[in-house]
N, C-alpha and C positions, 0 to 999 in steps of 0.2 A: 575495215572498210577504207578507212584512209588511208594506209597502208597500200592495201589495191592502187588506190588513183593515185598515190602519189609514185611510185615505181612507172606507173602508165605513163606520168608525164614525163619522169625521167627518161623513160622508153622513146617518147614521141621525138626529145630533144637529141638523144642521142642518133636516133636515127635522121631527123629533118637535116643535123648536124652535116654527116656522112654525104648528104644530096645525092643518095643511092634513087637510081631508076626504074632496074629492072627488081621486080619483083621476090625471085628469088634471094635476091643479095639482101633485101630491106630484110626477109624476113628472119632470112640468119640471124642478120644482127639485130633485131628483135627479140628473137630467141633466146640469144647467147646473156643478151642484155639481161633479159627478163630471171633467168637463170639465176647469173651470177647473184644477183641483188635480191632474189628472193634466199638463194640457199646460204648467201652469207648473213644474211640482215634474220633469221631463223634459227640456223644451226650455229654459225661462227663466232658472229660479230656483231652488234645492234648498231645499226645504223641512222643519221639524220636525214632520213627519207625524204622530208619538207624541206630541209634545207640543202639539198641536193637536187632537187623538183626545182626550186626557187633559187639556183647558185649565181650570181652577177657574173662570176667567171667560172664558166664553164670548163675550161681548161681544169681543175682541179675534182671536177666529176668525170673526166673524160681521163685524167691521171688517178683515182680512187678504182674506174673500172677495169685501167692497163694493172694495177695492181693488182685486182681481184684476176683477172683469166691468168696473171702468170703463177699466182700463190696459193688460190684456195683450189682446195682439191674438193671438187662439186658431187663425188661420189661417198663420201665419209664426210665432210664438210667442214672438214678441218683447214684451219689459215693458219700458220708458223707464226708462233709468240715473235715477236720484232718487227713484225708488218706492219708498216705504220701507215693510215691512211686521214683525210681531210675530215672525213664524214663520219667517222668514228664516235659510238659513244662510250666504248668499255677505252678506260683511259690506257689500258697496256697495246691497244691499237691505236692510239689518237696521235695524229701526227704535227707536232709543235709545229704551227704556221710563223712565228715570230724567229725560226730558226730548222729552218725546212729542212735544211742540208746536213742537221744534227749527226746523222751515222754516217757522212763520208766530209766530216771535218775536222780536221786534223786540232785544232784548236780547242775542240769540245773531249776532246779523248781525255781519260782517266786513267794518269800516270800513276803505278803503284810498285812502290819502291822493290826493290828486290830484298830477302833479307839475306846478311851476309856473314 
């Protein structure tokens, strides 16, 4: 049940977000919304529902959902081990916020020596 309302509200913010008009556009992306976060937050990945209902900056629930529509595949429910997202609770999805940029930084890479 809270589960329900909380995805709602993410729903609501996603959408008021958007300042979509016409009708049919709101409810695409209500839909798509609704989709993504119930089939990953079930089959894939457990997600902080609350703390994504409740995000200070939105931007990172609005980057958690561009990651869900390009990666999880909503028919099988599958999301590719490496996917790293904000809202994540299983930690092989959890994306270090203290070092965001981790898999496209050159700094962070794991040099292993060649043997010779």
């Amino acid at each position: 049940m809270l589960r329900d309302k909380a995805i709602l509200r993410i729903i609501r913010r996603v959408v008021d977000h958007f300042e979509l008009k016409e009708t049919p556009r709101r409810n695409k992306v209500y839909d798509l919304t609704n989709k993504l976060l119930r089939v990953c937050h079930s089959r894939a990945c457990s997600l902080d529902l609350e703390g994504m209902a409740n995000a200070q900056d939105f931007q990172l629930v609005l980057d958690d959902l561009t990651t869900l529509r390009t990666h999880l595949d909503t028919s099988r429910g599958h999301l590719p081990y490496g996917t790293r997202m904000n809202f994540a609770l299983n930690m092989a999805y959890k994306k270090d916020l203290a070092n965001s940029n981790s898999a496209h930084d050159a700094r962070n890479a794991i040099s292993i020596p060649r043997a010779q």
